[in-house]
N, C-alpha and C positions, 0 to 999 in steps of 0.2 A: 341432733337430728340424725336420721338416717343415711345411710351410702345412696336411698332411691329420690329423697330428694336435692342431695348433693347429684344427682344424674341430671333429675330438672332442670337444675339453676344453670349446666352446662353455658347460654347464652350470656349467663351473667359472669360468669369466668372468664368467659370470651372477650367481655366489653370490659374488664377490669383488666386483662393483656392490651387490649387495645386501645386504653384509655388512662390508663394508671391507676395509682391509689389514693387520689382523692377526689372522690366525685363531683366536689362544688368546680373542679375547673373540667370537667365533661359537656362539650356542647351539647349532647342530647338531655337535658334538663328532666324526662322523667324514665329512661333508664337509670337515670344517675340514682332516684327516688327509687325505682323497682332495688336497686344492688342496698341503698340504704335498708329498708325496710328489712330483704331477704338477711342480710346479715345479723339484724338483729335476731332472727329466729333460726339461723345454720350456723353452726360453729366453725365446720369447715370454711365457708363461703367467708366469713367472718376473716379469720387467721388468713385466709387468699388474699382478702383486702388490706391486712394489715402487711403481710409481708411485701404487697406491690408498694404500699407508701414507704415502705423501711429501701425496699429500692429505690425507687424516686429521688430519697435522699441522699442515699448514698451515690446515686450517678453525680446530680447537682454538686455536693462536694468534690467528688472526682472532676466534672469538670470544670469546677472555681478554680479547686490548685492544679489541673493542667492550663489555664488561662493563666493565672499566676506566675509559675514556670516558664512558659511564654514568653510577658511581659517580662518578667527579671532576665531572660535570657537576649533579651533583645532582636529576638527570632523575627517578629514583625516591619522592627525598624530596620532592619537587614534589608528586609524584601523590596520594603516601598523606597528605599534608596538604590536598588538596581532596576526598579522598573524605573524610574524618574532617568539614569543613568542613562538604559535603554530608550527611552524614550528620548531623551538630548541627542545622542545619537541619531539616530533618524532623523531627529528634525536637520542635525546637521549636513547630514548625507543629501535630504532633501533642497537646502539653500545651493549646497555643493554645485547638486545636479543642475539647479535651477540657475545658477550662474556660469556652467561649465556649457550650457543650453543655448546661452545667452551669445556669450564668445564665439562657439560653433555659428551662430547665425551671423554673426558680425562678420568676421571674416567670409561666410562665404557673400554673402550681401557684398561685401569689399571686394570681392574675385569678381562675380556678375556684374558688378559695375562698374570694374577695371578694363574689363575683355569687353562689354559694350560700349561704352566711350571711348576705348582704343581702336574698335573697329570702325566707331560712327566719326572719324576725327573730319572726315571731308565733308560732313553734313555741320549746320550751324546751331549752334545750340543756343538758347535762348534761356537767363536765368530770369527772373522775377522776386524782388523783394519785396515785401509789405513794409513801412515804415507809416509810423501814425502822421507823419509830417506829409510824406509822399507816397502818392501811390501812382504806380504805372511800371513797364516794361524797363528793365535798365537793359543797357549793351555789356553783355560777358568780356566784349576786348577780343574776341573768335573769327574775327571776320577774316 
């Protein structure tokens, strides 16, 4: 065919950049049929198609054996054993915190209730135990 209707097909070039070179895996099911047909009658448009499937494949191989490469390199299992890593960490730093939390409130709990029962020592305190046998007020011994 001509250079005027390789100008035509322009669209059809466009969707075979955009789409690759094999039409059966193109969502748009009848542009894929318009680049079929047009190729059987343009040689140019033709050789376009063919060269995008010769890339196609050549990518897919390139990136098998860089997946490959990869895998044998052990690049992967690297990674996900210092995120795991990272991640034990923090959880440990989190317990850390969350017991280091815990102490800080204990003691001071233990201060505020040192300095008020040290100041309340002239007032009577009154303890109460539950016991499944007994129940009522016992005598602290305060008096």
């Amino acid at each position: 065919m001509t250079g005027q209707s390789s100008a035509r097909n322009t669209e059809l070039f466009a969707a075979i950049d955009a789409h690759g070179g094999d039409p059966a895996r193109w969502p748009d099911r009848q542009l894929a049929n318009r680049v079929r047909e047009a190729a059987l009658a343009d040689r140019a448009l033709r050789a376009y198609l063919d060269n995008a499937g010769h890339l196609d494949r050549a990518m897919l191989a390139a990136r098998d054996a860089l997946d490959r490469d990869i895998a044998a390199g052990g690049a992967a299992d690297r990674i996900a054993r210092a995120v795991r890593a990272r991640r034990a960490a923090k959880r440990r730093l989190r317990w850390m915190a969350a017991a280091a939390a815990i102490i800080v409130a204990g003691g001071i709990g233990g201060l505020v209730d040192s300095g008020i029962v040290a100041a309340s020592t002239q007032q009577n305190v009154e303890v109460v135990v539950l016991d499944p046998l007994v129940f009522g007020p016992l005598d602290s011994g305060t008096e």
